[in-house]
N, C-alpha and C positions, 0 to 999 in steps of 0.2 A: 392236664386235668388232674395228674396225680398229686399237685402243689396242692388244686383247689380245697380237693378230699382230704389231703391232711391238715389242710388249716381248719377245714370247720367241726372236721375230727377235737381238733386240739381247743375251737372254741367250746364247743359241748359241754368236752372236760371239766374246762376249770369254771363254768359257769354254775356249777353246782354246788363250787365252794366261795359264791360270791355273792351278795345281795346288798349293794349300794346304790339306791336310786339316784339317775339325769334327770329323771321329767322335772322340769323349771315352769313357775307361774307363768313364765311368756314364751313366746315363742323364740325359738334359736334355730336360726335357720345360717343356714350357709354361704346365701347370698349375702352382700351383692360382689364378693370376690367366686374364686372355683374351687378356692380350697376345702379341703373339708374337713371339719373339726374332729377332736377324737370322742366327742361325747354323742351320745344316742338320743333320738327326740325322745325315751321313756315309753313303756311300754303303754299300747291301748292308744297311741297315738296317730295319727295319720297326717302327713304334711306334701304339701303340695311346693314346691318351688320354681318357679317360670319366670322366662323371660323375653325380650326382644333385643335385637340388635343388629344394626347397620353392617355392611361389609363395602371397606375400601379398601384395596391391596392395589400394587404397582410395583412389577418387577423391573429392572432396569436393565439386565442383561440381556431375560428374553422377550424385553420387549413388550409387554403384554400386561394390561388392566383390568380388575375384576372390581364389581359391583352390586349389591343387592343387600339381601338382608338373611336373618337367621332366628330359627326357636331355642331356645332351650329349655330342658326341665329336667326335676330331679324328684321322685316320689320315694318318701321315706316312710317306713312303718317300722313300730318297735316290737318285737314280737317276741315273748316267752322272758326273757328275764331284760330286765333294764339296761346292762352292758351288749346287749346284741342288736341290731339295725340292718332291715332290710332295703335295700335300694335299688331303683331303676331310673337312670340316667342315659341323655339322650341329648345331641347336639342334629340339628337337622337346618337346611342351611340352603338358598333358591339365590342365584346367580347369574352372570353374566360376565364371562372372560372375553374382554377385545384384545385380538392380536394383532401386534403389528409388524409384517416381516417383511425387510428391504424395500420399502417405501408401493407397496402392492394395496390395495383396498383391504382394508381392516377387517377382518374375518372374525363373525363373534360366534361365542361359544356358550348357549345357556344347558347350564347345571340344575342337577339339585338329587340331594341324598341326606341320609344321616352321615355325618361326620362323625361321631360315635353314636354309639345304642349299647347298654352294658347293664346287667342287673350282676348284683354282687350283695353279698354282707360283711359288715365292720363290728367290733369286737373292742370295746375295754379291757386291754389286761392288766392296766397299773394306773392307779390313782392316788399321788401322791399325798391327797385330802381326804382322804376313803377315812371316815370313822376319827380324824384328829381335830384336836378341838381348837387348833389354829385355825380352821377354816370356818368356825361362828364369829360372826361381826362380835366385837365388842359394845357393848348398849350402852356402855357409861363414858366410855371415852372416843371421841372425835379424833383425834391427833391417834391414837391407837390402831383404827380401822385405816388409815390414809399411808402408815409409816410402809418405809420399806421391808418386806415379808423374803427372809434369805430362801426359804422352802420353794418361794414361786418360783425359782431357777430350776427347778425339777419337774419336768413336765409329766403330761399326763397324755398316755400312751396308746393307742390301739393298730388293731391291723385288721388290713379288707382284703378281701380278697372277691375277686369277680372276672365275667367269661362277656367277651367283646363280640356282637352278632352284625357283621360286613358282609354286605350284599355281592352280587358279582358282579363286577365292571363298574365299580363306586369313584367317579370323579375324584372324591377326597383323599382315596387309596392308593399306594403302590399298585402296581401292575401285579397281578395274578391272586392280590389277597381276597380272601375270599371264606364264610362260616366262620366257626369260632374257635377264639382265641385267650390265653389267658390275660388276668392282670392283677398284679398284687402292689399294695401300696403299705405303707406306716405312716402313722400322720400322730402326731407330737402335739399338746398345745399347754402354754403357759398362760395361767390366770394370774395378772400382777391386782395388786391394789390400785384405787384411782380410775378403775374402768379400763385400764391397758390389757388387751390379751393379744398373743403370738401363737400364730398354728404353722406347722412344716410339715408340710406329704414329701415322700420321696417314693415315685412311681416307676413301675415295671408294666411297660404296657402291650399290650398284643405280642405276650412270649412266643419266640419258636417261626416269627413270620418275617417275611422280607421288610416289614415295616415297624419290629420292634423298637424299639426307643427308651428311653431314659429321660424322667421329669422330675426338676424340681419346684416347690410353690410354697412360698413365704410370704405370709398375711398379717399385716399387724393393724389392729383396731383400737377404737380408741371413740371410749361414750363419755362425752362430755354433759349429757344430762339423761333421765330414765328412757327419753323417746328420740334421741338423736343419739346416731354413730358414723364415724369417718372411719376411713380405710386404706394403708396401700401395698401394695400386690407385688410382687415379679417373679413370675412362672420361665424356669429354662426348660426347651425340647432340645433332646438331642436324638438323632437317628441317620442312617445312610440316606433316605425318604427326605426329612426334613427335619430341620434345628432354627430354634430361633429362643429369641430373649424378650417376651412380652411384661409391660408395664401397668399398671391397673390402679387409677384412683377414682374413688366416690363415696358415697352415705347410703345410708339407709334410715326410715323414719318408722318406728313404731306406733302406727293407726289404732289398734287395740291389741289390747295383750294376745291375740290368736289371729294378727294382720298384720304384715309388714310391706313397707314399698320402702323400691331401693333406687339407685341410677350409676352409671359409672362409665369411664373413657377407656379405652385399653390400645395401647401403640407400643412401638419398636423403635430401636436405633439404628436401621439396616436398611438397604432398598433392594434388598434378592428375595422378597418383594417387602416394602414396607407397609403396615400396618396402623389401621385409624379405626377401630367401630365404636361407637358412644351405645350401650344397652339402657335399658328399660325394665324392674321386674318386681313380681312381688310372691310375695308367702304368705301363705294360711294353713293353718292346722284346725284338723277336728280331733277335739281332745275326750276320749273316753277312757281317759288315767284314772286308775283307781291305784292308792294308798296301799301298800299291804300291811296286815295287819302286825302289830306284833304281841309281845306274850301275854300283856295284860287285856288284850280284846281292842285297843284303841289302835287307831291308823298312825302312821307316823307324824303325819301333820299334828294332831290332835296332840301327840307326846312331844313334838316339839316343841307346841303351845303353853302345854303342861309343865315342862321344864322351865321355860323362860321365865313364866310367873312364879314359880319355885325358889328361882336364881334371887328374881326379883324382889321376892317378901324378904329371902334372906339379907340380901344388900339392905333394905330398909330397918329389918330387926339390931344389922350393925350400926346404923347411925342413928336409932333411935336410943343405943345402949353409949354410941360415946358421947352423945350430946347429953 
């Protein structure tokens, strides 16, 4: 717990010398992969993210089939400055393990707990677009907005940290785990041109316990118009508990700028036990984002506005002077 204390110690800090707004006209949600991005929904924001999903697993060694299904969600709020995000995430998960040992009557086993339950917060510390004027579309040229950007190889940076709440005697759990536990992650993501973007967590999960682990999850997206997006995933576990190598593709379709629905497949290469679930899920935010202002009394939308037609009459005073 004394990790936790000094990271949000240290987010505090540097939040007081920083004021570059996330909030984005639509929603940005983190579905329909697990990763999770390094930017904040923007403060005054509230988002809900849920889903559904199937569970098919088959161990080959020890014999035994599981079956059922699963929730998940993820509740995000932006709170106090733009770069900061609070979350509470939760996998919960209703089942049925059939065993099958030395040819005996199949003995089944229904389940059901959270597989994780974890409130945390995540933190902007680097923004390679923070305030540069690389990152304004160009209005006049087409082939300018599309070309390759060397900057977007530099990603944009934050760190979370958060405390894992495991019940006693949790089917999902190692034997004995049990109250809470730490977890710290970084998660990296690169905006390229053309709608391409790349997010990387690399995670520390339930410090200190028999069931700690090591996770990584590399997501790469890919919107080929304003209301459609493709995706694909491959999260590694590794722990004395359990390790595995899962695969994840699917889209998401943007319903209204503050609705999303998503769908996706997620399997393995492995039969100790092999993996198939197909999800279902969607996002909505309530948005009560408010602009802050700045020195001349306008919001920054307002001044951004005010610039562009600024930029714009002067582009036209130029060609009306070399024509």
């Amino acid at each position: 717990m004394r990790i936790l204390k000094s990271i949000l110690i240290l987010i505090l800090i540097i939040s007081f010398n920083s004021a570059y707004a996330q909030y984005t006209e639509v929603i940005n949600s983190n579905r329909p992969g697990v990763s999770k991005s390094a930017f904040s929904v923007g403060t005054g924001v509230v988002q809900l993210e849920t889903g559904a999903f199937t569970v098919k697993e088959e161990h080959a060694l020890a014999n035994y089939k599981v079956s059922g299904f699963g929730l998940d969600f993820a509740l995000r709020y932006g709170l106090l400055f733009e770069e900061l995000e609070l979350s509470l995430d939760g996998v919960y998960q209703n089942d049925t393990q059939t065993l099958n040992l030395n040819g005996a009557i199949p003995a089944e086993n229904n389940r059901s707990n959270f597989k994780n339950f974890t409130l945390g917060a995540k933190y902007l510390v680097y923004d390679p677009y923070k305030n540069a004027e690389e990152a304004k579309p160009n209005i006049y040229s087409y082939h300018a907005n599309r070309k390759f950007n060397w900057k977007s190889l530099i990603p944009a940076v934050s760190v979370y940290a958060g405390a894992n709440l495991d019940t006693k005697e949790n089917p999902y759990t190692a034997e004995g785990i049990e109250g809470f536990s730490p977890k710290v992650m970084v998660a990296t993501q690169n905006n390229f041109n053309n709608g391409w973007v790349f997010v990387m967590n690399l995670i520390m999960d339930r410090i200190g316990t028999d069931q700690s682990d090591f996770q990584y999850i590399l997501t790469l997206t890919h919107s080929f118009t304003p209301q459609w997006v493709v995706f694909g995933e491959t999260q590694g576990i590794q722990s004395d508990f359990y390790a595995d190598n899962i695969f994840r593709f699917g889209g998401a379709y943007l319903w209204t700028k503050d609705f999303q629905l998503d769908a996706n497949i997620a399997f393995n290469t492995k039969d100790t036990p092999s993996v198939f679930n197909i999800a279902f899920g969607a996002s909505y935010r309530l948005d009560f984002h408010e602009d802050k202002k700045i020195d001349n009394g306008t919001s920054a939308k307002d001044e951004g506005k005010r610039k562009k037609r600024k930029k714009k009459n002067k582009k036209k005073k130029e060609d009306d002077f070399d024509s």
